[in-house]
C-alpha positions in Angstrom: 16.0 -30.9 -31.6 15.2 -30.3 -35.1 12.9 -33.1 -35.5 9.3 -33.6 -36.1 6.6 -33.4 -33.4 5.7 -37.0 -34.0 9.4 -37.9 -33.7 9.8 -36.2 -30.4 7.1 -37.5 -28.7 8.5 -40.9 -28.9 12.0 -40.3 -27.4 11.5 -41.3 -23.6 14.1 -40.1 -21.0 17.4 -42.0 -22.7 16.4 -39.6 -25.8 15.4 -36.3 -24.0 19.2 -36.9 -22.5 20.6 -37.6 -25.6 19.2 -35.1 -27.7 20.3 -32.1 -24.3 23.6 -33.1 -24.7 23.6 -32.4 -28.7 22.2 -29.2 -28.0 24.5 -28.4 -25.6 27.5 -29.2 -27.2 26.2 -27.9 -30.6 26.3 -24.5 -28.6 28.7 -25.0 -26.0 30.2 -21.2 -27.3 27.0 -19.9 -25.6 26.4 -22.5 -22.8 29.8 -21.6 -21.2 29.4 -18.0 -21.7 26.1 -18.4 -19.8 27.7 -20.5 -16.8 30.9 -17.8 -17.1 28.6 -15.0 -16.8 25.9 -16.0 -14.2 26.3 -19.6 -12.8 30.2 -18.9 -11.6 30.0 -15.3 -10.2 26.7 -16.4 -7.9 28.9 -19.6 -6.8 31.3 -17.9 -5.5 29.0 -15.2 -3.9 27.1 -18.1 -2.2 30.5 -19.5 -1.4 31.6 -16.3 0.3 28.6 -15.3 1.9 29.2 -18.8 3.9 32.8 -17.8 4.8 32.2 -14.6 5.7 29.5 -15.4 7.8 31.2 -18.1 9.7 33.8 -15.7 10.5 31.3 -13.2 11.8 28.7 -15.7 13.5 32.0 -18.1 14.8 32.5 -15.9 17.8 28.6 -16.3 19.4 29.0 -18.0 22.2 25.8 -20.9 21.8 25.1 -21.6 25.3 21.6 -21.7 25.9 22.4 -21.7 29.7 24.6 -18.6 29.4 21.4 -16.4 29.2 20.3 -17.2 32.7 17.1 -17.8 34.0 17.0 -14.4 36.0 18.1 -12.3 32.6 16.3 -9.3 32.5 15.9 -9.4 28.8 14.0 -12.4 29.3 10.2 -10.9 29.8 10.4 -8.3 27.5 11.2 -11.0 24.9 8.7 -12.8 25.3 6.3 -9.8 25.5 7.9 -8.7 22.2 7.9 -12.6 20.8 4.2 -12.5 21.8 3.3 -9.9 19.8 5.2 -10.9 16.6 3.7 -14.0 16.1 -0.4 -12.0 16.5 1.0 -10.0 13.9 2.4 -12.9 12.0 -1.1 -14.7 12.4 -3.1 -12.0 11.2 0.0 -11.3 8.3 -0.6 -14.8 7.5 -4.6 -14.7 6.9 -4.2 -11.3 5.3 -1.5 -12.8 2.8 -4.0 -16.0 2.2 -7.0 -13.9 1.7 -5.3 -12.2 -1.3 -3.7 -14.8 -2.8 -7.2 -17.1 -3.0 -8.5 -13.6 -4.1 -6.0 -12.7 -7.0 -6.4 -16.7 -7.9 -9.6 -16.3 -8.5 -10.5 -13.0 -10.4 -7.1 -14.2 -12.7 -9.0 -17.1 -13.8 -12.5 -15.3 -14.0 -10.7 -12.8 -16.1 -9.4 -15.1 -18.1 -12.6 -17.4 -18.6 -14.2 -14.1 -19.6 -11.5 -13.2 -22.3 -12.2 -13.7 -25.6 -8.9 -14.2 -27.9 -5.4 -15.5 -27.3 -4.2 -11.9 -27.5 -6.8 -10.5 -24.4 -6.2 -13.5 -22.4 -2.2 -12.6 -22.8 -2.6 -8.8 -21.7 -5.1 -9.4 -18.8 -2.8 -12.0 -17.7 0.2 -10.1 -17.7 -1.8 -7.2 -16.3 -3.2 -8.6 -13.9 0.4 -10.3 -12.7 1.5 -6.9 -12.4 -1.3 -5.6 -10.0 -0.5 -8.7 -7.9 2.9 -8.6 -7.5 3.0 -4.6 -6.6 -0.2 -5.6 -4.3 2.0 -8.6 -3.0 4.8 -5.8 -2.6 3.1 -3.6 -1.1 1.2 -6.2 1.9 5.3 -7.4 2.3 5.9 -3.6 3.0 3.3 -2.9 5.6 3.9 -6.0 7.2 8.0 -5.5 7.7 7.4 -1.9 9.1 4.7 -3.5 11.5 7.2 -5.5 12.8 9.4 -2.8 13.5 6.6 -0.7 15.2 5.0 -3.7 17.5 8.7 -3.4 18.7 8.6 0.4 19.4 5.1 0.7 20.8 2.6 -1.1 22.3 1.0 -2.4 19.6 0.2 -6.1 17.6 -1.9 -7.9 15.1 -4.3 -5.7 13.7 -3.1 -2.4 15.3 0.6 -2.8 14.4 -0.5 -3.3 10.9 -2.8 -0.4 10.8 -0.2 2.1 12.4 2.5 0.6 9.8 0.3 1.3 7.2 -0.5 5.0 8.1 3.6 5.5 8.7 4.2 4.5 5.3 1.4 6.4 3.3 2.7 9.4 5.6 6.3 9.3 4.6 5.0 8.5 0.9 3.4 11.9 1.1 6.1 13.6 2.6 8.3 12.9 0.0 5.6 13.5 -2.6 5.8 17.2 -1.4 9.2 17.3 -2.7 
């Protein structure tokens, strides 16, 4: 890889392969530390997340018919089923709205910017106020969830009432 630009742009796919493999084994020291530090560990935690569940989940019995047709649960999950998937719908429009929202003042903002150096900091300053906004929509909608299960509430009103829970507790534990 320590060639020329005009060199490199000649190399097609047989020469990007070739030229990796140099690289690699030029600094196979670091390459293996990497994959011994990070690629093995989350292996084997992927590997044992699938045991363990399987040894947890292998005891569900998977009987569709087992439930019954006269299972009391049966109503109230669909009630509660009903409701999730209002508040998923209007989850679904609020999460679209901002993301066609944040696309587009990121790239006015940047259009606008003058120099390299501008276009870097609004960009990386905008990224943050989009992912803690992103964060905090995830937030509200996860607590909304939990409340259209515990009252009577969907869509737009489980949202709202989520929202007010979680700017309450905020300022309860801003009083501390």
């Amino acid at each position: 890889m320590d060639c020329e630009p005009e060199v490199l742009q000649f190399l097609g796919i047989g020469g990007i392969y070739r030229d990796a493999c140099k690289l690699i084994l030029s600094w196979r020291l670091l390459f293996s530390q990497i994959v011994a530090s990070l690629i093995v560990p989350l292996s084997l935690l992927f590997l044992a997340h699938i045991q363990i569940s399987h040894f947890i989940f292998s005891h569900i019995d998977r009987n569709n018919n087992a439930l019954g047709a006269s299972s009391p649960q049966l109503p109230i999950l669909r009630v509660v089923w009903c409701r999730l998937a209002h508040t998923f719908i209007f989850a679904f429009f609020i999460l679209l709205t901002y993301n066609l929202l944040s696309i587009l003042s990121i790239i006015s903002a940047l259009l606008m910017a003058g120099d390299y150096a501008t276009k870097i900091f609004i960009a990386f300053s905008l990224g943050l106020l989009y992912l803690a906004g992103l964060i905090w929509i995830s937030v509200v909608w996860h607590v909304a969830s939990v409340v259209l299960v515990l009252e009577d509430a969907c869509g737009v009103e489980a949202i709202r009432r989520s929202r007010e829970l979680i700017i309450t507790e905020i300022s309860i534990i801003d009083c501390y």
